[in-house]
MIDOSE-1310 file (N, C-alpha, C; in nm, 2 decimals, decimal comma, always signed):
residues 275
xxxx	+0,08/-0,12/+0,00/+0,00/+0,00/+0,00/+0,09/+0,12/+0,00; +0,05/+0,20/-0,08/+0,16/+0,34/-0,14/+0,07/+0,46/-0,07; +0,11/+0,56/+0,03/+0,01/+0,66/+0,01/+0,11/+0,79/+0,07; +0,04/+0,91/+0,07/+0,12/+1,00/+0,14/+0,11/+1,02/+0,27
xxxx	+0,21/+1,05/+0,35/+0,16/+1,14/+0,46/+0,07/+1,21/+0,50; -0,03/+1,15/+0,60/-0,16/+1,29/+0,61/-0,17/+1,27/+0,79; -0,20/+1,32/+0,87/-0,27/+1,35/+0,97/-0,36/+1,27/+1,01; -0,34/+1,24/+1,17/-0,48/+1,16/+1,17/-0,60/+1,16/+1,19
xxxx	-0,70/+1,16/+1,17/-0,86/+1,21/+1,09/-0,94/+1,19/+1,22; -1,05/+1,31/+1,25/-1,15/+1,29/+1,33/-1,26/+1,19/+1,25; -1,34/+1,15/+1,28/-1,42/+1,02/+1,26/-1,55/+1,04/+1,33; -1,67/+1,02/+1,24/-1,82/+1,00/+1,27/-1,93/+0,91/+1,17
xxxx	-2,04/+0,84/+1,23/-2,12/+0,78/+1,16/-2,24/+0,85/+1,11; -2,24/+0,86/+0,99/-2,40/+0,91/+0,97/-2,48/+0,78/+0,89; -2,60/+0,78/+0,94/-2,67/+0,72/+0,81/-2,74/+0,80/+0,73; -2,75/+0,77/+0,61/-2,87/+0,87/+0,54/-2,96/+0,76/+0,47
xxxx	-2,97/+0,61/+0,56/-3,08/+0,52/+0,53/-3,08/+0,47/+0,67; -3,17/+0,44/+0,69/-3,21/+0,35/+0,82/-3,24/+0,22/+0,80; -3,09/+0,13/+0,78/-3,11/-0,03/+0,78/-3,06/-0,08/+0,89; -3,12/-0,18/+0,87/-3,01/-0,30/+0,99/-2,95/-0,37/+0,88
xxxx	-2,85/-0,45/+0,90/-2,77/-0,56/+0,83/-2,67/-0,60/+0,91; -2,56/-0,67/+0,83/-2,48/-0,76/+0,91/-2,40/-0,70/+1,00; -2,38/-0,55/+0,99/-2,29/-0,42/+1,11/-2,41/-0,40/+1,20; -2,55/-0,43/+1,19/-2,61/-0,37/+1,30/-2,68/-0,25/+1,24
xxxx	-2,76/-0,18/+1,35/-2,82/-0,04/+1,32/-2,71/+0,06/+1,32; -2,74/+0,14/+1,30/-2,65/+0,26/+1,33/-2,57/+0,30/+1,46; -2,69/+0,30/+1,51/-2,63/+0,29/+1,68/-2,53/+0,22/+1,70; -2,55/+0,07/+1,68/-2,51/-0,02/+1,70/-2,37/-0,03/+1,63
xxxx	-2,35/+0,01/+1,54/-2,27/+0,01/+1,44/-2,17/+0,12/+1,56; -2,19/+0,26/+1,57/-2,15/+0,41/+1,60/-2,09/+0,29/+1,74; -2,17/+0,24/+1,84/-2,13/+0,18/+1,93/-1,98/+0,08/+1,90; -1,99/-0,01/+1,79/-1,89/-0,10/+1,81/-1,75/-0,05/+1,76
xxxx	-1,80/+0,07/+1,64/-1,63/+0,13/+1,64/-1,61/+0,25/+1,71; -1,68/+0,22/+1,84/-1,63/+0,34/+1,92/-1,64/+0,50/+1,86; -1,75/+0,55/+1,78/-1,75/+0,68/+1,69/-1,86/+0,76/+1,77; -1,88/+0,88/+1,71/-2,00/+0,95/+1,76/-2,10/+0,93/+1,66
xxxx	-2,21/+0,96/+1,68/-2,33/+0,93/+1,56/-2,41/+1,09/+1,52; -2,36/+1,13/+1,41/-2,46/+1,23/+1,41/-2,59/+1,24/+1,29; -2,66/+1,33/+1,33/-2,77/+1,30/+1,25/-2,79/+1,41/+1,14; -2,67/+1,46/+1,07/-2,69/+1,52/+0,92/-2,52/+1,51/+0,89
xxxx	-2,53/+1,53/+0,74/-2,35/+1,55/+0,69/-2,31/+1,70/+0,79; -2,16/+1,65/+0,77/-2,17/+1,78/+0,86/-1,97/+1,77/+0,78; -1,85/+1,89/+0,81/-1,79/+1,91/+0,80/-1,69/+1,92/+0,91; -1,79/+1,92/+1,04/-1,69/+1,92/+1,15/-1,60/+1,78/+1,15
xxxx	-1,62/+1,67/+1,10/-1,51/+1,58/+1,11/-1,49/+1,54/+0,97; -1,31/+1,51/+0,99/-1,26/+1,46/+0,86/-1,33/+1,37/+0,73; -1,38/+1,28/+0,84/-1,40/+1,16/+0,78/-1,58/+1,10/+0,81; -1,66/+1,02/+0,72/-1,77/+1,01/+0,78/-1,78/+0,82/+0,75
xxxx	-1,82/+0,81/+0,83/-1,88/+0,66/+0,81/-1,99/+0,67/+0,79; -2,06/+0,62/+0,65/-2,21/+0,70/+0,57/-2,28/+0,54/+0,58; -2,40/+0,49/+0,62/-2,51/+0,41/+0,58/-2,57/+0,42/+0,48; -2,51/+0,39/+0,35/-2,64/+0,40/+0,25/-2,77/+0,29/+0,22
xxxx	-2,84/+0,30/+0,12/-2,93/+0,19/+0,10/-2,87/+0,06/+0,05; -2,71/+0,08/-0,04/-2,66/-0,02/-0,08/-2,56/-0,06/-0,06; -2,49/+0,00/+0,07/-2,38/-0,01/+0,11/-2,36/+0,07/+0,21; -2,19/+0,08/+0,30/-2,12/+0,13/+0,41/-2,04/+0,21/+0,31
xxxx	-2,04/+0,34/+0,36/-1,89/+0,44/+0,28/-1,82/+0,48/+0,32; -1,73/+0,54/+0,32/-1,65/+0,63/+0,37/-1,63/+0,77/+0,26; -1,68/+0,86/+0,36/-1,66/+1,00/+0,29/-1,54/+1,06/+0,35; -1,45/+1,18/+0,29/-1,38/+1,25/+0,30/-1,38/+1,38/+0,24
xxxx	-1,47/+1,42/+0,38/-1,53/+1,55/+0,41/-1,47/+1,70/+0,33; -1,28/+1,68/+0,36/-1,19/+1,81/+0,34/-1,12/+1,75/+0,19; -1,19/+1,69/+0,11/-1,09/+1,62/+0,01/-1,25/+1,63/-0,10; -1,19/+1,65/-0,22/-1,28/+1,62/-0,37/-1,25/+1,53/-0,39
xxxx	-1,30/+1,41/-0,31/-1,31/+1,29/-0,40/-1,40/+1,18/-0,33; -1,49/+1,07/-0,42/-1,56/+1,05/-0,41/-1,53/+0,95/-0,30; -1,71/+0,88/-0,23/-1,69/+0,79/-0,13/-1,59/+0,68/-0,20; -1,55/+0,59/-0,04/-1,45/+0,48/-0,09/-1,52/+0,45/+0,02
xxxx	-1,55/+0,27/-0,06/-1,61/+0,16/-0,01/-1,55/+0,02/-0,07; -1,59/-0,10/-0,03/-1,50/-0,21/-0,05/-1,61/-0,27/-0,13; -1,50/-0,33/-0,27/-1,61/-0,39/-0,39/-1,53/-0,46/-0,47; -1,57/-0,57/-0,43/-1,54/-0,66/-0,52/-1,61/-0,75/-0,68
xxxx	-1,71/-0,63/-0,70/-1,80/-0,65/-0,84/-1,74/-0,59/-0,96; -1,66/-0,50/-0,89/-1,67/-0,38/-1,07/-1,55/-0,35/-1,10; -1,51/-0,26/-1,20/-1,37/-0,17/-1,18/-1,25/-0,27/-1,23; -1,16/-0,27/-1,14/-1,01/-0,31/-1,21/-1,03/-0,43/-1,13
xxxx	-1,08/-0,46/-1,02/-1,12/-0,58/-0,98/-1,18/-0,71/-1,03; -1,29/-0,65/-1,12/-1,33/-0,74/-1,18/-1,26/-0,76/-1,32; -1,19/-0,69/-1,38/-1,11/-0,74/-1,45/-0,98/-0,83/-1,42; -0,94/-0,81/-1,31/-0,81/-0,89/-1,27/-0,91/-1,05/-1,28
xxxx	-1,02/-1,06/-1,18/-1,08/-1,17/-1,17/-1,14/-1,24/-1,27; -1,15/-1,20/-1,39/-1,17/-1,24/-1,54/-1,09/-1,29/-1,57; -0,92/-1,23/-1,55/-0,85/-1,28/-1,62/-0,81/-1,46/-1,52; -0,68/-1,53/-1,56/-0,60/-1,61/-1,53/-0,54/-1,57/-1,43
xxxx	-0,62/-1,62/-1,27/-0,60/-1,61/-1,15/-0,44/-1,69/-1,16; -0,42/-1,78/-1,16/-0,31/-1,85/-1,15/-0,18/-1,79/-1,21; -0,18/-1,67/-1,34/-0,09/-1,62/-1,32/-0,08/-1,44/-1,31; -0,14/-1,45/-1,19/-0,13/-1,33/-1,13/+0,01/-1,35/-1,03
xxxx	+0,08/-1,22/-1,03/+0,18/-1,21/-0,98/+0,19/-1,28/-0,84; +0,06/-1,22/-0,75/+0,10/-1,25/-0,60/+0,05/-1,43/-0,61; +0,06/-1,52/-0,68/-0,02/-1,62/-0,73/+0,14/-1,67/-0,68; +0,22/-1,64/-0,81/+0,34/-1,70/-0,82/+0,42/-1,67/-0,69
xxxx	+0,42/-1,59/-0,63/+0,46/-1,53/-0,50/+0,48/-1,63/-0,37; +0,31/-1,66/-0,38/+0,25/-1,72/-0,26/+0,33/-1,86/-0,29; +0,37/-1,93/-0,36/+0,42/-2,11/-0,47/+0,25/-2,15/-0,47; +0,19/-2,09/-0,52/+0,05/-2,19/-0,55/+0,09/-2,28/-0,65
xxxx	+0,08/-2,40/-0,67/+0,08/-2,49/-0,79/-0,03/-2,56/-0,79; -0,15/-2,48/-0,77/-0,28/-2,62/-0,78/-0,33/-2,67/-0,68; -0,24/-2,66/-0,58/-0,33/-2,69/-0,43/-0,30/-2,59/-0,34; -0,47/-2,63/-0,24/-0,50/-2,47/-0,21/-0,44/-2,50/-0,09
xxxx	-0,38/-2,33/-0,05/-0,27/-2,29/+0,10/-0,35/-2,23/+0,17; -0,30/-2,25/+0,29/-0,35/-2,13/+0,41/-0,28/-2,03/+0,42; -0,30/-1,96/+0,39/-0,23/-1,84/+0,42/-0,36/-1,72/+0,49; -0,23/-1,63/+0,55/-0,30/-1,49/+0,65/-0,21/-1,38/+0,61
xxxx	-0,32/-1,33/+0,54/-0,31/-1,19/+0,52/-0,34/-1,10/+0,64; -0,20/-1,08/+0,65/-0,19/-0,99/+0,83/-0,27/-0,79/+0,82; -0,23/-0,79/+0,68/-0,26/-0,65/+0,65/-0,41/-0,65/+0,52; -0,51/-0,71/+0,55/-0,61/-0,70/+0,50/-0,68/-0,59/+0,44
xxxx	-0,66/-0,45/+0,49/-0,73/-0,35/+0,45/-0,84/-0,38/+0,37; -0,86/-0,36/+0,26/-1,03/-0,36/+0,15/-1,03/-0,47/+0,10; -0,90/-0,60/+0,15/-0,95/-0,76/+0,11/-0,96/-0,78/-0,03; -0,85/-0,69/-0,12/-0,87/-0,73/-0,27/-0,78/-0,83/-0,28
xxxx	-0,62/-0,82/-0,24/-0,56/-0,93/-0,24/-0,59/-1,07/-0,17; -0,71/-1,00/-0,07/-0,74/-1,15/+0,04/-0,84/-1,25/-0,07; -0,91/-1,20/-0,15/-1,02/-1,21/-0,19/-0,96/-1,31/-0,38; -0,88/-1,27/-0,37/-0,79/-1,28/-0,47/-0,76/-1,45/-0,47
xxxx	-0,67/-1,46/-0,35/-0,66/-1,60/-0,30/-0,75/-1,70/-0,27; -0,83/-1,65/-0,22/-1,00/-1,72/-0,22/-1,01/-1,71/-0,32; -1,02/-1,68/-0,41/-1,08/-1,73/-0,53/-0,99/-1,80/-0,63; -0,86/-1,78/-0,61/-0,75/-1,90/-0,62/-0,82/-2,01/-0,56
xxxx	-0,85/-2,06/-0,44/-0,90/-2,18/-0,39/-0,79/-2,19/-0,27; -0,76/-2,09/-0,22/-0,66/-2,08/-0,10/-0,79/-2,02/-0,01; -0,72/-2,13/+0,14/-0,81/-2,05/+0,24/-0,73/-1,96/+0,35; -0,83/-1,87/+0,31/-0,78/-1,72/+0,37/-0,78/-1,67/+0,51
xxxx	-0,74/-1,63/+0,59/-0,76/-1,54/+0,67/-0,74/-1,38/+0,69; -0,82/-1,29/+0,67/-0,79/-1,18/+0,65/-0,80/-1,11/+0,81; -0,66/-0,97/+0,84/-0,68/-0,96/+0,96/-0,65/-0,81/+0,95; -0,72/-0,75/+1,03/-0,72/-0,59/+1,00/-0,78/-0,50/+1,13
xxxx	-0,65/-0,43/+1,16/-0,69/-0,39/+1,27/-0,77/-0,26/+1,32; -0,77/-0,21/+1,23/-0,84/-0,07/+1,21/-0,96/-0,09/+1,22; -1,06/-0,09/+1,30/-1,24/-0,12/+1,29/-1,32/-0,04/+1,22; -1,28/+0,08/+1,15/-1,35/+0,13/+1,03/-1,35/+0,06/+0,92
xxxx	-1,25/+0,03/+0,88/-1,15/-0,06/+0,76/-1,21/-0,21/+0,79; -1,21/-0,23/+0,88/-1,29/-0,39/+0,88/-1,40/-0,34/+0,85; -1,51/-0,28/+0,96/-1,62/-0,26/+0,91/-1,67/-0,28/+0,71; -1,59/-0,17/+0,70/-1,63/-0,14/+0,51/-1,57/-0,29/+0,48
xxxx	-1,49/-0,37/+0,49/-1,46/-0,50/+0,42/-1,59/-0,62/+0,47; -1,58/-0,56/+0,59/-1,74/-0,69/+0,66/-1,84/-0,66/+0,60; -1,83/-0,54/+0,53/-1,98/-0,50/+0,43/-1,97/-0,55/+0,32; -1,84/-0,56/+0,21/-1,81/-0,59/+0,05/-1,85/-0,74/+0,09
xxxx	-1,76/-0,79/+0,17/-1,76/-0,95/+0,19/-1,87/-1,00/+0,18; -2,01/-0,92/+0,31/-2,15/-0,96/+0,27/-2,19/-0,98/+0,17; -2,16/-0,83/+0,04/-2,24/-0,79/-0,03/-2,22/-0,92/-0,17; -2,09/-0,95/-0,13/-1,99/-0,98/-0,21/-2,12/-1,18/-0,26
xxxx	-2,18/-1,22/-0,12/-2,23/-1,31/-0,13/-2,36/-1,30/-0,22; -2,40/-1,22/-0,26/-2,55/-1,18/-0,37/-2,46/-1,22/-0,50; -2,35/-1,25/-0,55/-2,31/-1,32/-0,65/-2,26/-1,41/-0,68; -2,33/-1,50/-0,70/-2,29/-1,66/-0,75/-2,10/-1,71/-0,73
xxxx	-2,06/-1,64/-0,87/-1,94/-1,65/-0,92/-1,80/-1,60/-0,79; -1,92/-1,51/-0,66/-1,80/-1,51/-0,55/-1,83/-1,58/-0,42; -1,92/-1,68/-0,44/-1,99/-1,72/-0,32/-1,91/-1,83/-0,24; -1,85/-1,90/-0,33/-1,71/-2,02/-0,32/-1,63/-1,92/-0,22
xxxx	-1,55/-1,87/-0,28/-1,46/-1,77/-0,25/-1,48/-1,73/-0,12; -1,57/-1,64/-0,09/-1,62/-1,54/+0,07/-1,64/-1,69/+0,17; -1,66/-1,81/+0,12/-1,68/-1,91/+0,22/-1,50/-2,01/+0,31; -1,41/-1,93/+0,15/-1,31/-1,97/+0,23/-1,22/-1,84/+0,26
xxxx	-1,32/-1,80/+0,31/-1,23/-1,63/+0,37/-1,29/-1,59/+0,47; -1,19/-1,61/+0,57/-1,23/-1,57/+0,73/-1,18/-1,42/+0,79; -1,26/-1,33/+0,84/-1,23/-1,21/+0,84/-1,24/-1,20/+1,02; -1,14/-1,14/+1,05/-1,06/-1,12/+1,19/-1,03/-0,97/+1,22
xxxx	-1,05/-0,90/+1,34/-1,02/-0,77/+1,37/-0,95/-0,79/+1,45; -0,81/-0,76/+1,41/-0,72/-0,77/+1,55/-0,60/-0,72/+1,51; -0,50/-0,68/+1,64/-0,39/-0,63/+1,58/-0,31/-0,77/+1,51; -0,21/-0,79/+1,38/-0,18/-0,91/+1,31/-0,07/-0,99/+1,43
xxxx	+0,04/-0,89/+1,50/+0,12/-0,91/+1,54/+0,05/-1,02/+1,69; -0,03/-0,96/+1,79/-0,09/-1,05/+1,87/-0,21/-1,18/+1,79; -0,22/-1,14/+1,67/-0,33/-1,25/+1,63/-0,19/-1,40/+1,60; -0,07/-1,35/+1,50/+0,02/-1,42/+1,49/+0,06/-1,50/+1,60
xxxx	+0,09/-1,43/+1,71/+0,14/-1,45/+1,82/+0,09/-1,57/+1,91; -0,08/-1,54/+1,89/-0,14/-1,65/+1,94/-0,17/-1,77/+1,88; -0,15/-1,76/+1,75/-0,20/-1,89/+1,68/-0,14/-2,02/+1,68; -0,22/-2,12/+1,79/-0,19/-2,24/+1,72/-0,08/-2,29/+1,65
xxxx	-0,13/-2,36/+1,52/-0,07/-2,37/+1,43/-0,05/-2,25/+1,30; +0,06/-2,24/+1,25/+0,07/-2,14/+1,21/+0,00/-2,20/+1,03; -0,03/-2,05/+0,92/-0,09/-2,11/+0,81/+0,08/-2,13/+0,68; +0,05/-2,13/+0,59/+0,13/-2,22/+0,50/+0,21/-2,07/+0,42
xxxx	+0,14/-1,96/+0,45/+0,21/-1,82/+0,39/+0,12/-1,72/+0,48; +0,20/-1,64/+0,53/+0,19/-1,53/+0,57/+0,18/-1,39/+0,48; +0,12/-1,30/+0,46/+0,11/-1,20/+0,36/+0,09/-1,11/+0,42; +0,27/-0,99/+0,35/+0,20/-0,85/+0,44/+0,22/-0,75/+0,32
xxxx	+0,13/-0,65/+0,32/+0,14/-0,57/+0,25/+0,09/-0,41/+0,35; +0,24/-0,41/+0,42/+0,26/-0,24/+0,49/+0,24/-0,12/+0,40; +0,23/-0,01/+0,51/+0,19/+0,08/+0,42/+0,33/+0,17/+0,42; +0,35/+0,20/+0,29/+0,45/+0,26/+0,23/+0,37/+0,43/+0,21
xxxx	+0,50/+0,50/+0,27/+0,49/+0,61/+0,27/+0,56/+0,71/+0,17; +0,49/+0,78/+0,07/+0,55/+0,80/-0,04/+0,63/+0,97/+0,00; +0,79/+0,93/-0,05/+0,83/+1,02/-0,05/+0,78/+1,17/-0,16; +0,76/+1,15/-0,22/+0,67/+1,29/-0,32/+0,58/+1,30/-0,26
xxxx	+0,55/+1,43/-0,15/+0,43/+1,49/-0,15/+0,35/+1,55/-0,25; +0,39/+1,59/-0,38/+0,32/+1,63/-0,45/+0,23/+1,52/-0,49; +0,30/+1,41/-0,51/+0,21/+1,27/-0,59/+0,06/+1,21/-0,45; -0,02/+1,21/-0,54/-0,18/+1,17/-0,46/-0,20/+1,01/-0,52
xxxx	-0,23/+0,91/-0,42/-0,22/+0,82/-0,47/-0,39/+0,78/-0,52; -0,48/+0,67/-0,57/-0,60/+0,72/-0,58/-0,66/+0,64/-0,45; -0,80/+0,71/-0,45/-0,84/+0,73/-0,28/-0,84/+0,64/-0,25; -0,86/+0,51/-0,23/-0,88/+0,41/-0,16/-0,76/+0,41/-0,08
xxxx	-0,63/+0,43/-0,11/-0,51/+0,41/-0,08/-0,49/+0,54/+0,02; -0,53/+0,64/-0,01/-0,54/+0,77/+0,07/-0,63/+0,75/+0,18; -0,76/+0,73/+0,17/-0,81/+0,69/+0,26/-0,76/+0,56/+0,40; -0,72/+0,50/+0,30/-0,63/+0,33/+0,45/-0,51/+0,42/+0,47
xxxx	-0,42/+0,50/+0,41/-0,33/+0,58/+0,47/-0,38/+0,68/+0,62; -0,47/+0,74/+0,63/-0,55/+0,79/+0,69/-0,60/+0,73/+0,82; -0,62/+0,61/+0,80/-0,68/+0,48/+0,89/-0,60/+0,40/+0,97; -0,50/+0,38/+0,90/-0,44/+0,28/+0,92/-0,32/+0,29/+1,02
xxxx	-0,22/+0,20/+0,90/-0,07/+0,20/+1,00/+0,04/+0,26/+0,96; +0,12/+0,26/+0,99/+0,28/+0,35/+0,99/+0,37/+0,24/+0,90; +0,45/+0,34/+0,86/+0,56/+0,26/+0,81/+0,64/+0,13/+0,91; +0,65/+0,16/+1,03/+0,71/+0,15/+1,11/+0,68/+0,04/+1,14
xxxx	+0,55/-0,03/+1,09/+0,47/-0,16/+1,16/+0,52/-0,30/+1,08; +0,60/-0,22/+0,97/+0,62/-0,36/+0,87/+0,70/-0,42/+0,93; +0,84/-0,38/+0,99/+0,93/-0,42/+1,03/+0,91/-0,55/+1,14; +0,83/-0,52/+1,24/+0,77/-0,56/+1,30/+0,67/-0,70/+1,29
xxxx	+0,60/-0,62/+1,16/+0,50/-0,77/+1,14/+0,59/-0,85/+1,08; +0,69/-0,82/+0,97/+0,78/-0,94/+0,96/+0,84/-0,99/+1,04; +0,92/-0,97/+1,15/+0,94/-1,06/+1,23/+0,83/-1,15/+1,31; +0,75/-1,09/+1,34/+0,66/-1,18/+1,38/+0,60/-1,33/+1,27
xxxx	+0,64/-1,29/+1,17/+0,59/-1,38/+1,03/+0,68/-1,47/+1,06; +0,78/-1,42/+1,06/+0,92/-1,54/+1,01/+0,95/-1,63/+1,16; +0,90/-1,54/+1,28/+0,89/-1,62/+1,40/+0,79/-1,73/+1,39; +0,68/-1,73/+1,30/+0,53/-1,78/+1,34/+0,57/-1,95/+1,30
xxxx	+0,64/-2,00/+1,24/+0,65/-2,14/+1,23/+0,61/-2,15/+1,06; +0,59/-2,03/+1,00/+0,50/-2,07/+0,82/+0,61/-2,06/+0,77; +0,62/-2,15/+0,60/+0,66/-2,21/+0,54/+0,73/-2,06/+0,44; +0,66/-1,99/+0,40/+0,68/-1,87/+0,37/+0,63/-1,75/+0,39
xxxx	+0,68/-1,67/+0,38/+0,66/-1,49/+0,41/+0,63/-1,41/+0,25; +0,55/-1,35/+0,25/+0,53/-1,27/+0,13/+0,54/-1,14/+0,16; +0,58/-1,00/+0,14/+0,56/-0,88/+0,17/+0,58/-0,81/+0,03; +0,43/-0,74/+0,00/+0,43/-0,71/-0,11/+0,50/-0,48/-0,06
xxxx	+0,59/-0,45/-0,21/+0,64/-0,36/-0,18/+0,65/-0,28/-0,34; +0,67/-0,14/-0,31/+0,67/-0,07/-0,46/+0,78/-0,15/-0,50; +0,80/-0,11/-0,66/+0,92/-0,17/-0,73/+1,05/-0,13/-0,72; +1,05/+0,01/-0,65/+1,16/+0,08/-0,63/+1,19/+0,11/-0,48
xxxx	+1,09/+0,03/-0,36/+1,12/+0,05/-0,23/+1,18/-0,04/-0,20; +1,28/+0,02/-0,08/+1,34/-0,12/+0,00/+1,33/-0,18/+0,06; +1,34/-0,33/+0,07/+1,27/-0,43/+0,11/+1,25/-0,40/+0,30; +1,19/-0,45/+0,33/+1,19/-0,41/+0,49/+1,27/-0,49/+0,57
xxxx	+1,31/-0,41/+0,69/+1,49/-0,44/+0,76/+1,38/-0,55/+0,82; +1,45/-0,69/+0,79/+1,48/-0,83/+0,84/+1,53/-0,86/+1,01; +1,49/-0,89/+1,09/+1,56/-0,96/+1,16/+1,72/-1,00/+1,18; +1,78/-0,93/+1,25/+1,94/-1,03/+1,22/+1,93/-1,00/+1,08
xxxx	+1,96/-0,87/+1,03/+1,99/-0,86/+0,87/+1,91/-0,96/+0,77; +1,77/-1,03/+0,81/+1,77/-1,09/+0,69/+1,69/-1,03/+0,57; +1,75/-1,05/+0,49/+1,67/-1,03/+0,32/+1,63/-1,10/+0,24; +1,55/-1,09/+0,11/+1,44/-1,19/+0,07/+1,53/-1,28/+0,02
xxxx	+1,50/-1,41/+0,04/+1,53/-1,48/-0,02/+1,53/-1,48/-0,22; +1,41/-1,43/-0,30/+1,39/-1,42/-0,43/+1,30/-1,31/-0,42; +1,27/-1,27/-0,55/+1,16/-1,15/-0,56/+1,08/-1,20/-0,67; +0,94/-1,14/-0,71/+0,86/-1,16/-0,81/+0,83/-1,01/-0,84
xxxx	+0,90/-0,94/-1,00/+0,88/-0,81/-0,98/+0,78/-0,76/-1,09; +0,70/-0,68/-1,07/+0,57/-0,64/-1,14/+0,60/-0,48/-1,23; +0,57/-0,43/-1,30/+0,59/-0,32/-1,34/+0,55/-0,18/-1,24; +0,47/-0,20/-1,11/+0,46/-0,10/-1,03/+0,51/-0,16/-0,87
xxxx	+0,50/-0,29/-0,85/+0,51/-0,37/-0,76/+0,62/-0,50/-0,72; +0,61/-0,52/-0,62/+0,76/-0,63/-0,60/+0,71/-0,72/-0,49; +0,72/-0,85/-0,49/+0,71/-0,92/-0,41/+0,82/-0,99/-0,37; +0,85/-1,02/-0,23/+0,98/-0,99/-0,13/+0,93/-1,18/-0,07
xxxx	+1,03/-1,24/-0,12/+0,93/-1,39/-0,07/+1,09/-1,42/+0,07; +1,02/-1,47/+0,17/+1,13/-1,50/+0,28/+1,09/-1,68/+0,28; +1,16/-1,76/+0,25/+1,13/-1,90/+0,24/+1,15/-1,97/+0,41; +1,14/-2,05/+0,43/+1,17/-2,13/+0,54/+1,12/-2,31/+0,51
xxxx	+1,22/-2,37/+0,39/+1,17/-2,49/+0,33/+1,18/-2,62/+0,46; +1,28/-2,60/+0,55/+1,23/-2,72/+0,68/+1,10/-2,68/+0,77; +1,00/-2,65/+0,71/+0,87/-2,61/+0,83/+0,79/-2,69/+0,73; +0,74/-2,83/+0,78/+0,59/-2,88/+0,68/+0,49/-2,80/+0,65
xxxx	+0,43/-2,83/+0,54/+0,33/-2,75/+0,46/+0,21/-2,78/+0,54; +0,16/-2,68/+0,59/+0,03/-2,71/+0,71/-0,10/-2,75/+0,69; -0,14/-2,71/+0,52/-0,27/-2,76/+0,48/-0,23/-2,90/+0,42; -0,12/-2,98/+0,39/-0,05/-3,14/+0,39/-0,08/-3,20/+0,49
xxxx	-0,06/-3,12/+0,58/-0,08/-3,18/+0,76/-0,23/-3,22/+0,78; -0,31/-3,12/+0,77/-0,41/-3,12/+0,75/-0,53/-3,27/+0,66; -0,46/-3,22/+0,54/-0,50/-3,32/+0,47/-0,48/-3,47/+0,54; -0,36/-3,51/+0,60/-0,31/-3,64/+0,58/-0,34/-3,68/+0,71
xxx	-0,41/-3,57/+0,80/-0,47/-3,57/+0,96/-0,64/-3,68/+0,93; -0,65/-3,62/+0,82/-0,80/-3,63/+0,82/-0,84/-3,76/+0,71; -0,74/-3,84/+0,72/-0,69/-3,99/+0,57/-0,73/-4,06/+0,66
């Protein structure tokens, strides 16, 4: 995730429909991410968490540009998903060869890459610790189930609010790839990345947290580490100096693979548990 530098955002819920659904009422909703609830648009906060009739949004009150919400139907999305999942970059990244991995996407934000994998036939866990940012993914996910062609997919994707580092920390058995995609802070202030990325920059986490989630990854017992990065950023400081093992490099994008080939493959385990 590429974005600039911004300040951290006051935050409020409005609806301008009165539904219930899988977040709750409004209230209800205003209650679980800890926000205020007000009852017209208003400009005194940055940021709005909007209830529409067909969705959860996010407005950005001090900014021209439109709501950003999580959607996995339309846009550049649905074209990637058209194409040949299997040779999509982060495909080759993850070693999928045809049987499906576990892997945890530690940095889930809007669940395109989570969603991606799931529909690869990898089962997912997506983990995000921001509760606005879950929220709008717990809504696409839902919405995501009114179409056939993603209904497979949302069933092997499990969605988690937690910080990655304690969710890592606790787990059991660890999954078969770990996936992190930190947020990169772009040096050109002039350059605007497009909003979605502006918005989770706003939301989210620091440069500072990759460092961190990777060692936690390479601690966790999984088979490999993924950390997706621009094509010209440097890779994130390793543990005891380590660096990536290989790269998968994209025309805007780089994937940073950390191997660890003596750890069994966990969904193998799995399988040959249940023989």
């Amino acid at each position: 995730m590429v974005a600039t530098d911004v300040a951290t955002p006051t935050i409020a819920v409005y609806a301008s429909a009165q539904r219930s659904d899988v977040l709750g009422t409004p209230e209800e909703m205003a209650s679980l991410l800890n926000l205020p609830l007000v009852d017209a648009p208003t400009d005194e906060y940055d940021l709005l968490v909007v209830i529409t009739e067909e969705r959860l949004e996010l407005h950005q009150t001090d900014a021209e540009v439109g709501p950003v919400y999580c959607d996995f139907m339309s846009g550049d999305f649905r074209r990637r998903r058209a194409g040949s999942l299997r040779s999509e970059l982060l495909a080759k990244a993850i070693g999928y060869r045809g049987t499906p991995l576990k892997v945890l996407d530690a940095t889930a934000g809007f669940g395109r890459d989570a969603m991606l994998l799931a529909l690869l036939g990898c089962h997912v866990t997506a983990v995000e610790r921001d509760r606005v940012v879950a929220a709008l993914l717990v809504d696409g996910v839902h919405r995501a189930l009114g179409y056939p062609d993603l209904m497979d997919a949302v069933e092997r994707l499990d969605l988690v609010t937690d910080d990655s580092r304690d969710y890592i920390n606790s787990m059991s058995e660890p999954p078969d790839v770990i996936y992190l995609d930190p947020m990169f802070v772009s040096k050109n202030r002039t350059a605007r990345p497009k909003k979605e990325l502006w918005a989770l920059a706003r939301l989210v986490r620091d440069e500072d947290d990759g460092a961190s989630l990777l060692a936690a990854a390479l601690a966790s017992g999984c088979r490999r580490v993924v950390v997706k990065r621009p094509d010209n950023g440097a890779p994130l400081e390793g543990p005891d100096g380590r660096v990536p093992d290989t790269q998968f490099r994209g025309k805007t994008v780089r994937f940073d693979v950390y191997l660890q080939p003596d750890v069994p493959v966990a969904s193998e385990t799995v399988a040959e548990a249940s023989t």
